[in-house]
PDB file of N, CA, C, O and CB in Angstrom:
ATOM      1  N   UNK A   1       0.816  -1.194   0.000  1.00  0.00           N
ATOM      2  CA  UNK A   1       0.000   0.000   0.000  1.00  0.00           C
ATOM      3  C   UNK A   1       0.866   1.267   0.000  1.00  0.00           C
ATOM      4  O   UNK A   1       0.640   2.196  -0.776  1.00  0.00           O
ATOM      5  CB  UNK A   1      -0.932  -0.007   1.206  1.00  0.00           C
ATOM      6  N   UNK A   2       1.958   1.277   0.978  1.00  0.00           N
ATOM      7  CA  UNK A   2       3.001   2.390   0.715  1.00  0.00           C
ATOM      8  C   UNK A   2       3.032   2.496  -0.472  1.00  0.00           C
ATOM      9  O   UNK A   2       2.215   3.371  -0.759  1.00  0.00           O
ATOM     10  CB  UNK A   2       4.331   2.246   1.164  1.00  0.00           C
ATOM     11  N   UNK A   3       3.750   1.916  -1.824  1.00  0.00           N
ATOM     12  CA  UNK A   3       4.140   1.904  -2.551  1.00  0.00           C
ATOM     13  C   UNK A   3       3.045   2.636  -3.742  1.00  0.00           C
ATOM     14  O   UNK A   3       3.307   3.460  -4.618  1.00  0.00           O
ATOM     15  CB  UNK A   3       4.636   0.766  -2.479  1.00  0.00           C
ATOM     16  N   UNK A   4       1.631   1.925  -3.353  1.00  0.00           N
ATOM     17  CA  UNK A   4       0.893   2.833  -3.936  1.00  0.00           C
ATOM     18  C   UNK A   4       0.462   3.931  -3.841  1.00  0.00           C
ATOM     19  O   UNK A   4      -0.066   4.500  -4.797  1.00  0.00           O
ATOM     20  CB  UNK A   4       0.284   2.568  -4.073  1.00  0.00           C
ATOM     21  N   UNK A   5       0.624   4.587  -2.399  1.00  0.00           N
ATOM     22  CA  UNK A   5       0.505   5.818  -2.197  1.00  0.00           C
ATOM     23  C   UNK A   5       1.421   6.592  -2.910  1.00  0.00           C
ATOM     24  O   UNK A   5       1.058   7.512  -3.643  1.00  0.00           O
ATOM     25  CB  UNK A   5       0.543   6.041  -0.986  1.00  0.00           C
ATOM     26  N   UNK A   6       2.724   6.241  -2.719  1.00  0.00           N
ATOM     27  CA  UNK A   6       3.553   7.111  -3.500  1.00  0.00           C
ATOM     28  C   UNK A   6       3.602   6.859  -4.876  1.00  0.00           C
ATOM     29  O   UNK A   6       4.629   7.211  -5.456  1.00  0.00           O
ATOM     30  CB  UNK A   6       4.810   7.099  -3.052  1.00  0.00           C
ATOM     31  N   UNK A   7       2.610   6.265  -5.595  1.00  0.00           N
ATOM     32  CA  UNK A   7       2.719   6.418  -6.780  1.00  0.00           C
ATOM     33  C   UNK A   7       1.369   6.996  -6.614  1.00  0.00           C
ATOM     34  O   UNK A   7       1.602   8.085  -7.140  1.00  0.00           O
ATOM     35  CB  UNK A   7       3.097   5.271  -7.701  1.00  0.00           C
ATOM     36  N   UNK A   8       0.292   7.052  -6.312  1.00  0.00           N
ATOM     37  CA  UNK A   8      -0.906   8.043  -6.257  1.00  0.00           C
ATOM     38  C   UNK A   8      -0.353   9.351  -6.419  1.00  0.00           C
ATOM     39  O   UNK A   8      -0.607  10.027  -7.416  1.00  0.00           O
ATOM     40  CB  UNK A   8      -1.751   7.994  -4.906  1.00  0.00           C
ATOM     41  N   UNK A   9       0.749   9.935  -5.049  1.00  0.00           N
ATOM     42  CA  UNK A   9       0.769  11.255  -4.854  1.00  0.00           C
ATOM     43  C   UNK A   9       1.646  11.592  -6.266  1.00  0.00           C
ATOM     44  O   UNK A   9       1.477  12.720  -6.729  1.00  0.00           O
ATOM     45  CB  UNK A   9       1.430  11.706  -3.308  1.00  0.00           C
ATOM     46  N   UNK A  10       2.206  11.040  -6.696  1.00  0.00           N
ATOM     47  CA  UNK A  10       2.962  11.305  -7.774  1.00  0.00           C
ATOM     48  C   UNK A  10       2.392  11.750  -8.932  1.00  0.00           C
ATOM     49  O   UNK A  10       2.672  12.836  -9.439  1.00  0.00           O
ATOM     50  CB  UNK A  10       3.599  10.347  -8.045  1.00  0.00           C
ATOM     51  N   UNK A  11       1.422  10.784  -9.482  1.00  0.00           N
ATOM     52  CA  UNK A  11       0.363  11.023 -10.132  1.00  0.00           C
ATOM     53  C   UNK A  11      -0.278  12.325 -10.074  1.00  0.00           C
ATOM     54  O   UNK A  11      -0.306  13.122 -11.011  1.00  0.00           O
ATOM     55  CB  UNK A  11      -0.393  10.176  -9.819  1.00  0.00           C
ATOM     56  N   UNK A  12      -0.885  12.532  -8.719  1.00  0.00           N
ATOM     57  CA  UNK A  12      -1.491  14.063  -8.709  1.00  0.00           C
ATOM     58  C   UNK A  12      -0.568  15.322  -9.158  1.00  0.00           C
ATOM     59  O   UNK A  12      -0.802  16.425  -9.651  1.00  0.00           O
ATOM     60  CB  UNK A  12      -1.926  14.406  -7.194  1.00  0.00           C
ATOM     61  N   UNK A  13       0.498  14.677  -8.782  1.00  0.00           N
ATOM     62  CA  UNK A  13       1.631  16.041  -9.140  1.00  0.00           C
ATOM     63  C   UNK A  13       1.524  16.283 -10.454  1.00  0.00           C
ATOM     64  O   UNK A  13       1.273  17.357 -11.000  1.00  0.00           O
ATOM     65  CB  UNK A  13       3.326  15.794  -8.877  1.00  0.00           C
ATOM     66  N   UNK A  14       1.780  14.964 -11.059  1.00  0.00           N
ATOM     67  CA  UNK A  14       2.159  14.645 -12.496  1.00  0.00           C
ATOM     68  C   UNK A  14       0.700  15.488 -13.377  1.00  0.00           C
ATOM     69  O   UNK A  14       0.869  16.393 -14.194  1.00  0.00           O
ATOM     70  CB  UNK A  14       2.292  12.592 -12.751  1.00  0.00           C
ATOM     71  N   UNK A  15      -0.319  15.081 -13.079  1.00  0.00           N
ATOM     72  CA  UNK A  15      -1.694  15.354 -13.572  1.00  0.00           C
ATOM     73  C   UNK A  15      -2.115  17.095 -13.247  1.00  0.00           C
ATOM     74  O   UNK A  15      -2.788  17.853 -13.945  1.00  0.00           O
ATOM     75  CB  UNK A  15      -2.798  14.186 -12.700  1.00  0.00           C
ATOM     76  N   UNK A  16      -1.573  17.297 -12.198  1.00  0.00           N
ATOM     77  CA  UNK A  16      -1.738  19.090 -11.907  1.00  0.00           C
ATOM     78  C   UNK A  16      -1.045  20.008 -13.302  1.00  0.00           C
ATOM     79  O   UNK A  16      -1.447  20.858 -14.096  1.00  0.00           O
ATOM     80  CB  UNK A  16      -0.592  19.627 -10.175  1.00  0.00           C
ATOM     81  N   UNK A  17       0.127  19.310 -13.055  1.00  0.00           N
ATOM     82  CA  UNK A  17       0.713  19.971 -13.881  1.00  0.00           C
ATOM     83  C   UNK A  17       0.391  20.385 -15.304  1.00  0.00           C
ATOM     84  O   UNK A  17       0.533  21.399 -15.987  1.00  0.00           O
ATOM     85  CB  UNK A  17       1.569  19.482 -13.845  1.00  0.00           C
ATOM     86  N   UNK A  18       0.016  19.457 -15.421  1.00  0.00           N
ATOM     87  CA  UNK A  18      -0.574  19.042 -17.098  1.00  0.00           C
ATOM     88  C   UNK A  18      -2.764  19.583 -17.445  1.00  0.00           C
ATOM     89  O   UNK A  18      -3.412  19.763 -18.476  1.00  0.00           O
ATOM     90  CB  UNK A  18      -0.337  16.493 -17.146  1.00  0.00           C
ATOM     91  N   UNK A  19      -3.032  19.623 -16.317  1.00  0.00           N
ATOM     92  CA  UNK A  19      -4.143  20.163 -17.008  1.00  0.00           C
ATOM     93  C   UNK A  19      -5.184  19.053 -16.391  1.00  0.00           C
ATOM     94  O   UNK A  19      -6.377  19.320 -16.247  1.00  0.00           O
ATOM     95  CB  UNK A  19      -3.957  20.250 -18.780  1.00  0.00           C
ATOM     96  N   UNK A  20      -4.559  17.654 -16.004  1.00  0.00           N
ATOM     97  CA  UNK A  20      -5.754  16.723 -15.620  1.00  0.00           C
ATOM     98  C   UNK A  20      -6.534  16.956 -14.155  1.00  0.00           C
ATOM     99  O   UNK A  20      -6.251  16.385 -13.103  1.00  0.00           O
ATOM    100  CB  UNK A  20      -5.164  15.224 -15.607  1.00  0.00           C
ATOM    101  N   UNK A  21      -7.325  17.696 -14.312  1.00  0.00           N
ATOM    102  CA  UNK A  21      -7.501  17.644 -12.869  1.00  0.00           C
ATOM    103  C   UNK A  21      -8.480  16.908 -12.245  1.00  0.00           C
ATOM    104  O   UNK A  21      -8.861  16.935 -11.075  1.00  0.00           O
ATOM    105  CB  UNK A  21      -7.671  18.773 -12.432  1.00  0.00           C
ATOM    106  N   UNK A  22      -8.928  16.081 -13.419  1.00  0.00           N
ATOM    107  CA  UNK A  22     -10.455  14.733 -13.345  1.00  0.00           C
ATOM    108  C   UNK A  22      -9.219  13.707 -12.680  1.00  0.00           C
ATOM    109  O   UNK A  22      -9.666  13.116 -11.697  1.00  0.00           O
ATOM    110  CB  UNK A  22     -11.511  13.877 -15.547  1.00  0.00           C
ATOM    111  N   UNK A  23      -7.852  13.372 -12.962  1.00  0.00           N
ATOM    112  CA  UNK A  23      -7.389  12.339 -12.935  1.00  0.00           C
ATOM    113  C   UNK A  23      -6.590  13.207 -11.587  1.00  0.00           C
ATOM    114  O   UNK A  23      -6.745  12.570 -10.545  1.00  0.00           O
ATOM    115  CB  UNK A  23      -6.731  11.634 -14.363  1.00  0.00           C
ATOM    116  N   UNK A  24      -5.845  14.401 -11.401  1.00  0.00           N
ATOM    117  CA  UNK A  24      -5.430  14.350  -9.702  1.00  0.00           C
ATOM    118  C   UNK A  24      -6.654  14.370  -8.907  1.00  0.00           C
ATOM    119  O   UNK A  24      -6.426  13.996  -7.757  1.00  0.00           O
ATOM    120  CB  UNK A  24      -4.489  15.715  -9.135  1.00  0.00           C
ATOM    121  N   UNK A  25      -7.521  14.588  -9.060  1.00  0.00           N
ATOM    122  CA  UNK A  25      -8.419  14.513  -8.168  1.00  0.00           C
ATOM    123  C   UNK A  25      -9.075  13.009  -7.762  1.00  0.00           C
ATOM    124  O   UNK A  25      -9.540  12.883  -6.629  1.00  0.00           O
ATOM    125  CB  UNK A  25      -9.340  15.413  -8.639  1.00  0.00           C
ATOM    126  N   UNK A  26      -9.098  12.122  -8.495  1.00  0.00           N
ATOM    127  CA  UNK A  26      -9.077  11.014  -8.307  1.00  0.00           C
ATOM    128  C   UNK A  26      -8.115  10.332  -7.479  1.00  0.00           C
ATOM    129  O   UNK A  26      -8.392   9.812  -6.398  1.00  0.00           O
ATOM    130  CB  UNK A  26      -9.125  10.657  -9.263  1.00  0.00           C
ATOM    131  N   UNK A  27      -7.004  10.349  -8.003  1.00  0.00           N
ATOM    132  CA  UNK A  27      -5.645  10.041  -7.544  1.00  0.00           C
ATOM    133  C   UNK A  27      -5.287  10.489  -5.888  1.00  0.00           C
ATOM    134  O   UNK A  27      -4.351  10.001  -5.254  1.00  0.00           O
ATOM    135  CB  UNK A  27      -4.651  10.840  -8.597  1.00  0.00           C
ATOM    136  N   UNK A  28      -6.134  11.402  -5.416  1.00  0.00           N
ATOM    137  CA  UNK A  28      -6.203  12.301  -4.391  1.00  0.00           C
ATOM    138  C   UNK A  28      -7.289  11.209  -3.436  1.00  0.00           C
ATOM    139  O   UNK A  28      -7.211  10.925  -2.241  1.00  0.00           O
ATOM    140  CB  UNK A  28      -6.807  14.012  -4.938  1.00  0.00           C
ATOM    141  N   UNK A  29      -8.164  10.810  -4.341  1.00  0.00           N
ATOM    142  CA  UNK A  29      -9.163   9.969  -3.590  1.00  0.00           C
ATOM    143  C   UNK A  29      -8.523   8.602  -3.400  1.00  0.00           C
ATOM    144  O   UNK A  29      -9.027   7.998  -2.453  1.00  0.00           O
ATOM    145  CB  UNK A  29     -10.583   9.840  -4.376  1.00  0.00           C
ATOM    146  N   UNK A  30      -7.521   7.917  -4.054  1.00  0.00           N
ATOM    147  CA  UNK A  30      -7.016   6.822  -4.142  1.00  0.00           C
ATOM    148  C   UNK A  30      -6.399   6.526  -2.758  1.00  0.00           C
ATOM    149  O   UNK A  30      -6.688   5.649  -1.944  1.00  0.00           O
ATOM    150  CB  UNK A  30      -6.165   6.797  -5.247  1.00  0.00           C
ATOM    151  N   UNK A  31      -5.118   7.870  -2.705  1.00  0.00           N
ATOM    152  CA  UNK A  31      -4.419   8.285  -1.388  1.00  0.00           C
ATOM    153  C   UNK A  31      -5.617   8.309   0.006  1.00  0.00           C
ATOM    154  O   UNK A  31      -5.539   7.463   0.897  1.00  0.00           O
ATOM    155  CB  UNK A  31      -3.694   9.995  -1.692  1.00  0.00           C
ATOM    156  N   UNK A  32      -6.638   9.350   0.009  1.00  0.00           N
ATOM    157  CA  UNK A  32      -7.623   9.156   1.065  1.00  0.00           C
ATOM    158  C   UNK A  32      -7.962   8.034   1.549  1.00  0.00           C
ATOM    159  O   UNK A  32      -7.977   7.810   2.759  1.00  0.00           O
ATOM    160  CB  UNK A  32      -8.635   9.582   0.796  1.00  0.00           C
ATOM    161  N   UNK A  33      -8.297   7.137   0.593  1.00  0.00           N
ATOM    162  CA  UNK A  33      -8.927   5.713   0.725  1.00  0.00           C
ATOM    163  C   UNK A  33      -8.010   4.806   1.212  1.00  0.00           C
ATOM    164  O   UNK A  33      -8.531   4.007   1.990  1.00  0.00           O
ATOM    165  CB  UNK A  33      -9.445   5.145  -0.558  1.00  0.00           C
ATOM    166  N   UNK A  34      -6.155   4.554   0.927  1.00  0.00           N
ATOM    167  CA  UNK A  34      -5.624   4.038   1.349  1.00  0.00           C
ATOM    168  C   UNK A  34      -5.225   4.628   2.383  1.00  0.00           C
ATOM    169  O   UNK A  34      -4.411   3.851   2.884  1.00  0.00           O
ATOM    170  CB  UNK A  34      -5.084   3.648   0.727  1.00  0.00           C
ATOM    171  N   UNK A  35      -5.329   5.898   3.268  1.00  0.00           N
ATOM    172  CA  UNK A  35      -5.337   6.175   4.496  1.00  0.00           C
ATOM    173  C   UNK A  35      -5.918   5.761   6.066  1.00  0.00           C
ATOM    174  O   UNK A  35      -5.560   5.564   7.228  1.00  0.00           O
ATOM    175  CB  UNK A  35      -5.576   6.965   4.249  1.00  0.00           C
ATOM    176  N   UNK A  36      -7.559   5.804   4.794  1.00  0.00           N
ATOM    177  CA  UNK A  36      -8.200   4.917   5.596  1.00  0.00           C
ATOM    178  C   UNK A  36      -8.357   3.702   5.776  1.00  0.00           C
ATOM    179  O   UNK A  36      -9.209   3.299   6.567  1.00  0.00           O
ATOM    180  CB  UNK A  36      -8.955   5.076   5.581  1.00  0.00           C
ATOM    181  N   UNK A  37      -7.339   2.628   4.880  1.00  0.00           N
ATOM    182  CA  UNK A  37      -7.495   0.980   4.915  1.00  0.00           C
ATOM    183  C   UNK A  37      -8.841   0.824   4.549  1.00  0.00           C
ATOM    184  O   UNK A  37      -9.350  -0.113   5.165  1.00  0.00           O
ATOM    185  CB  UNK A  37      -7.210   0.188   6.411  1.00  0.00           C
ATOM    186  N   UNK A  38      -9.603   1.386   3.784  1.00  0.00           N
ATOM    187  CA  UNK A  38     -10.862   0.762   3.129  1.00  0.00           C
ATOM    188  C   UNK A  38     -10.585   0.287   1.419  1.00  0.00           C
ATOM    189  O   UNK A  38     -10.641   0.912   0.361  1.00  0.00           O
ATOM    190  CB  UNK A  38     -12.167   2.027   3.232  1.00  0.00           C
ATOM    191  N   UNK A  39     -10.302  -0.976   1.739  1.00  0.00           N
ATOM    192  CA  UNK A  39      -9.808  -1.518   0.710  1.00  0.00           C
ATOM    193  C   UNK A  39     -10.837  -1.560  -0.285  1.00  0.00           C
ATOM    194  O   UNK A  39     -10.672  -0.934  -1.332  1.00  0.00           O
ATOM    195  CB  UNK A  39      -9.261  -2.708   1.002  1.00  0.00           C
ATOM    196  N   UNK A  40     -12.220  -2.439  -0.016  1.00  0.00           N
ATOM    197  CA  UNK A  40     -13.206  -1.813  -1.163  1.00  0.00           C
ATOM    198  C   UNK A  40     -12.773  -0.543  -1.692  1.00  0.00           C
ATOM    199  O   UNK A  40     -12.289  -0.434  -2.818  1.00  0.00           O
ATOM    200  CB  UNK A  40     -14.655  -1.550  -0.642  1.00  0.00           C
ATOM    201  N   UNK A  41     -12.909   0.233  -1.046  1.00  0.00           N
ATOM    202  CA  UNK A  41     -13.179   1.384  -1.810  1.00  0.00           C
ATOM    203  C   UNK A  41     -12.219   1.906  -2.795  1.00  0.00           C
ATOM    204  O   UNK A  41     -12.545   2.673  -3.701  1.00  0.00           O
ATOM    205  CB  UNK A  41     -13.424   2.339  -0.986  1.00  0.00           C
ATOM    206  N   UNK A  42     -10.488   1.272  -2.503  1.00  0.00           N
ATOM    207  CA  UNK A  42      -9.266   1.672  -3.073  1.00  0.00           C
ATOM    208  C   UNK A  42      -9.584   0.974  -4.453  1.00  0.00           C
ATOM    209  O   UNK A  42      -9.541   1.605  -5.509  1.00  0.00           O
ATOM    210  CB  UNK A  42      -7.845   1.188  -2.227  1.00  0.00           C
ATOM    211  N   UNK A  43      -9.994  -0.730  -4.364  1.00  0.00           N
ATOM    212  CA  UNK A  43     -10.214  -1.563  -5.710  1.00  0.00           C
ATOM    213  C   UNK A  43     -10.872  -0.542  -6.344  1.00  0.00           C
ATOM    214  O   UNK A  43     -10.202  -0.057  -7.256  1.00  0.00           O
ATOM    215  CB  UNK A  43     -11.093  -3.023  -5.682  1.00  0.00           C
ATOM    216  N   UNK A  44     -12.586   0.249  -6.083  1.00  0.00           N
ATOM    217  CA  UNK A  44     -13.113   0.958  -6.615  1.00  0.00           C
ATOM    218  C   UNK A  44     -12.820   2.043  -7.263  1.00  0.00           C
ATOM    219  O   UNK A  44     -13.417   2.488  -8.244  1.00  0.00           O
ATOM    220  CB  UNK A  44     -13.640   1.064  -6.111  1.00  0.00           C
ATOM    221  N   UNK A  45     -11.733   2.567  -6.634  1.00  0.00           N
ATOM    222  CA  UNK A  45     -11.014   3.594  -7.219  1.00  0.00           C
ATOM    223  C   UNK A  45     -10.260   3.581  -7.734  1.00  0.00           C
ATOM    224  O   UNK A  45     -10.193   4.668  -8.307  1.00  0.00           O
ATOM    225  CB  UNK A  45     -10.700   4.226  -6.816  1.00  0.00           C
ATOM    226  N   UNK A  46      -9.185   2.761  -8.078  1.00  0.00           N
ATOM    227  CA  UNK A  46      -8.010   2.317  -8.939  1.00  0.00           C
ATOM    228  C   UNK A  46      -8.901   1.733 -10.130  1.00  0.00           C
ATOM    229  O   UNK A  46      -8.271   1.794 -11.186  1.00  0.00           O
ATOM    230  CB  UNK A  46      -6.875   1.119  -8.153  1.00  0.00           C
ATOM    231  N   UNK A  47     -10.208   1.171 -10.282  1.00  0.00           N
ATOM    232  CA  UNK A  47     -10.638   0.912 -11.596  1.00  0.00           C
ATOM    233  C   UNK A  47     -11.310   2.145 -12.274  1.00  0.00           C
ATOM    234  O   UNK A  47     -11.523   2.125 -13.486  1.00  0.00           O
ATOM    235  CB  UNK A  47     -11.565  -0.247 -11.566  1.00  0.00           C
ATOM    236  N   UNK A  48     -11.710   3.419 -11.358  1.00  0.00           N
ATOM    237  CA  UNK A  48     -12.239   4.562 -11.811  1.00  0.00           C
ATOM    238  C   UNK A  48     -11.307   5.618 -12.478  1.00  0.00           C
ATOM    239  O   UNK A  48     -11.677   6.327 -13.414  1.00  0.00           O
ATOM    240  CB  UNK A  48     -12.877   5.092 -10.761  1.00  0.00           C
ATOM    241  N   UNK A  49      -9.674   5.677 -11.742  1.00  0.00           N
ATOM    242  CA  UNK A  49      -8.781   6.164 -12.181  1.00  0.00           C
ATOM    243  C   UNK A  49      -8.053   5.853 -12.885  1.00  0.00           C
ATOM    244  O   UNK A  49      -6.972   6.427 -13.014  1.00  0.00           O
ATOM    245  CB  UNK A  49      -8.387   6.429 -11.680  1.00  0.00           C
ATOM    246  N   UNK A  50      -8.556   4.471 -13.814  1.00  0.00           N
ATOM    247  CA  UNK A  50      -8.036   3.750 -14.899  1.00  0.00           C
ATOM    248  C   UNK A  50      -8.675   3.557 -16.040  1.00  0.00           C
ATOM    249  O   UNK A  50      -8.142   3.048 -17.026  1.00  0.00           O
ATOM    250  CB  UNK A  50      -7.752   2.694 -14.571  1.00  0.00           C
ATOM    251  N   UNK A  51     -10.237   4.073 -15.973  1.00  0.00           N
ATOM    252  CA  UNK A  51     -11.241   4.193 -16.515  1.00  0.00           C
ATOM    253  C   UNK A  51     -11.162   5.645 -17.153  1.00  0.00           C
ATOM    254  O   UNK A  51     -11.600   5.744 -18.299  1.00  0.00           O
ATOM    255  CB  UNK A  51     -12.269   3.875 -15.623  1.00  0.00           C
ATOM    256  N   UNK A  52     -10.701   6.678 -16.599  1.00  0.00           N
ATOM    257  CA  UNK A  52     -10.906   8.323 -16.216  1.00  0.00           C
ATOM    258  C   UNK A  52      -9.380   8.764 -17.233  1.00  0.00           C
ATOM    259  O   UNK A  52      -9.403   9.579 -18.154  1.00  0.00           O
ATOM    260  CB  UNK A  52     -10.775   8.799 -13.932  1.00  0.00           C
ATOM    261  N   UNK A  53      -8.182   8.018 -16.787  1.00  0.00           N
ATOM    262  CA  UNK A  53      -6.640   8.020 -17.814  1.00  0.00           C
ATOM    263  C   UNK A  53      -6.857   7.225 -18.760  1.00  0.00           C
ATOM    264  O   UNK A  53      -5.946   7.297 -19.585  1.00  0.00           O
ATOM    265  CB  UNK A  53      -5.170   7.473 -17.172  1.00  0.00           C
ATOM    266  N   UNK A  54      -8.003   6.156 -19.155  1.00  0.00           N
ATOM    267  CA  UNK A  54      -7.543   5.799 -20.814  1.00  0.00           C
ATOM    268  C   UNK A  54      -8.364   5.992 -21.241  1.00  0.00           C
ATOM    269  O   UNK A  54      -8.555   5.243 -22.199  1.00  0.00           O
ATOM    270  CB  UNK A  54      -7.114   4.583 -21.405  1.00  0.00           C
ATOM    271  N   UNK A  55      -9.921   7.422 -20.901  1.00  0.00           N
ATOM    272  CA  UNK A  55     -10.158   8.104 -21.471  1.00  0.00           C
ATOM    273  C   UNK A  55      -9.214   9.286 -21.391  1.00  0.00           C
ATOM    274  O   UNK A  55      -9.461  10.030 -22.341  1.00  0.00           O
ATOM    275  CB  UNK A  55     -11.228   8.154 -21.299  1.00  0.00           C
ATOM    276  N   UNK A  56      -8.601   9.580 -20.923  1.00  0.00           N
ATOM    277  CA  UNK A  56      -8.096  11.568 -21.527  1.00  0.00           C
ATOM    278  C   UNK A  56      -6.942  11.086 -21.965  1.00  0.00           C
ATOM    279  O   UNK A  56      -6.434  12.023 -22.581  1.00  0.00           O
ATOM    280  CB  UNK A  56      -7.756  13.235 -20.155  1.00  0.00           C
ATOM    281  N   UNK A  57      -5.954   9.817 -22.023  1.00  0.00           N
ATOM    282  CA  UNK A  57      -5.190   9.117 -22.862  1.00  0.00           C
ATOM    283  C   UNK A  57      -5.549   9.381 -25.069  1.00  0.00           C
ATOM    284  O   UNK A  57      -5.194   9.908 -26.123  1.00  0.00           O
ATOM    285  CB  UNK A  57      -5.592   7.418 -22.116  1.00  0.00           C
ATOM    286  N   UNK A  58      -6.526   8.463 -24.337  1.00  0.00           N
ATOM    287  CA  UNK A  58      -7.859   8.286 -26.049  1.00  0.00           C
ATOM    288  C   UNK A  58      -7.725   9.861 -26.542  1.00  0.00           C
ATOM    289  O   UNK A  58      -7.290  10.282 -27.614  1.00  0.00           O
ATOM    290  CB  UNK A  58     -10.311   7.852 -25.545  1.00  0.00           C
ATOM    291  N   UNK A  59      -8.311  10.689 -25.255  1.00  0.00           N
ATOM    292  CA  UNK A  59      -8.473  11.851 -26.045  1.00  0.00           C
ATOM    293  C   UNK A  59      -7.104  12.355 -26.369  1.00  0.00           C
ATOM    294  O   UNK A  59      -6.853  12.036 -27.531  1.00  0.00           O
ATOM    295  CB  UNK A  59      -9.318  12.899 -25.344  1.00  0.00           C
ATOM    296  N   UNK A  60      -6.410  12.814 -25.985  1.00  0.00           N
ATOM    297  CA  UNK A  60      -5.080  13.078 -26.580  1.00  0.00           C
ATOM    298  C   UNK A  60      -4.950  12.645 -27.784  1.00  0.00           C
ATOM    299  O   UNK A  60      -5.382  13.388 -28.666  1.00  0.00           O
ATOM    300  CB  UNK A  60      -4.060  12.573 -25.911  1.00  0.00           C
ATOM    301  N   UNK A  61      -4.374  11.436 -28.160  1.00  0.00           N
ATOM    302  CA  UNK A  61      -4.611  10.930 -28.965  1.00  0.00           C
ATOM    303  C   UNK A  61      -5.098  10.921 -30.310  1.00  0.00           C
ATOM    304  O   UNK A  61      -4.449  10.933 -31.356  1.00  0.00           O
ATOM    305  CB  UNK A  61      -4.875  10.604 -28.552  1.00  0.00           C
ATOM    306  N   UNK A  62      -6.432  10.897 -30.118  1.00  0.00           N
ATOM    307  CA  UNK A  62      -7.331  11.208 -31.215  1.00  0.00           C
ATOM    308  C   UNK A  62      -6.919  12.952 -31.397  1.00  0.00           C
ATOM    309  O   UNK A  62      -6.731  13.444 -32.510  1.00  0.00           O
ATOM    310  CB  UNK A  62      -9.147  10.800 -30.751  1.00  0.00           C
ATOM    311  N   UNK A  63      -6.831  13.683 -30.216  1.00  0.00           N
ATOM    312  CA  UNK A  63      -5.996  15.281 -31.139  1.00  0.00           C
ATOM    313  C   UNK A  63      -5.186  14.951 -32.016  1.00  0.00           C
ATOM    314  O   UNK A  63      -5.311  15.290 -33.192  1.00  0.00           O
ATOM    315  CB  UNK A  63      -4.965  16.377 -30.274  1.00  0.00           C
ATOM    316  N   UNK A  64      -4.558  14.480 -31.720  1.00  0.00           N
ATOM    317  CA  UNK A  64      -2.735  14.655 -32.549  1.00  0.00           C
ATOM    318  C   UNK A  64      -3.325  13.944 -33.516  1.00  0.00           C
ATOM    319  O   UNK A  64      -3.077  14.425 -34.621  1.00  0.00           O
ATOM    320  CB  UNK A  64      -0.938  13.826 -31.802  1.00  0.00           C
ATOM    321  N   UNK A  65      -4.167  12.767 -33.555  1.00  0.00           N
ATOM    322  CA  UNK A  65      -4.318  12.401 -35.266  1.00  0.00           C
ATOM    323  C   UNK A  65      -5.108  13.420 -35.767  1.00  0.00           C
ATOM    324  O   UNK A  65      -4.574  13.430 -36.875  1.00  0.00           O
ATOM    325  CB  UNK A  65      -5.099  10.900 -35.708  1.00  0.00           C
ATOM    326  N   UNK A  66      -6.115  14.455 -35.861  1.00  0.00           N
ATOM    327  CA  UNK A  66      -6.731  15.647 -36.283  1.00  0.00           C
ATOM    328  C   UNK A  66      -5.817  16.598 -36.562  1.00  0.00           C
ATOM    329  O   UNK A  66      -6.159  17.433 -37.400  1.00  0.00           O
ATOM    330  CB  UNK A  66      -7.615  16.135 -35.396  1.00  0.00           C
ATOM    331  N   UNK A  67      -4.587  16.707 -36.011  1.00  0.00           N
ATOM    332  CA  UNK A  67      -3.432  17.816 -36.155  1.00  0.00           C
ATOM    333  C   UNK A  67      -2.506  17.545 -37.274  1.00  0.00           C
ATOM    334  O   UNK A  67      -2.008  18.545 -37.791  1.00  0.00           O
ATOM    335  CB  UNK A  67      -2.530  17.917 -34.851  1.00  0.00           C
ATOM    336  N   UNK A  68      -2.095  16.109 -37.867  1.00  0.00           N
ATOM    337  CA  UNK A  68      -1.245  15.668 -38.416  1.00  0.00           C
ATOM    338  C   UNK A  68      -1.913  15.718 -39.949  1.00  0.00           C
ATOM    339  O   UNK A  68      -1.274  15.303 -40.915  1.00  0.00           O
ATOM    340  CB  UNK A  68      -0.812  14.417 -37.752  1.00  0.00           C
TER     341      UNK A  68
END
């Protein structure tokens, strides 16, 4: 769980920076949830924040083929 926290908080950094703020804000909830040892809720959220990045992934994506 350490290990995923620090890749959560990383994430949020990573995602601020850039404009995602659907995906730090998630990532923010990931960290909360593993604070609290409510493991439901972390599974729930690691499939929402994986759901949430390979949509704005997709979207990217599909820009740059419209640009080229």
């Amino acid at each position: 769980m350490e290990s995923l926290r620090k890749s959560a908080r990383s994430l949020i950094a990573i995602a601020d920076q850039i404009g995602m703020t659907a995906l730090a804000s998630i990532a923010g909830d990931v960290t909360r949830a593993i604070d609290a040892k409510d493991h439901p809720a972390i599974a729930a959220i690691l499939f929402r924040l994986m759901r949430v990045g390979e949509r704005s992934l997709t979207a990217v994506w599909d820009q740059q083929d419209v640009t080229i």
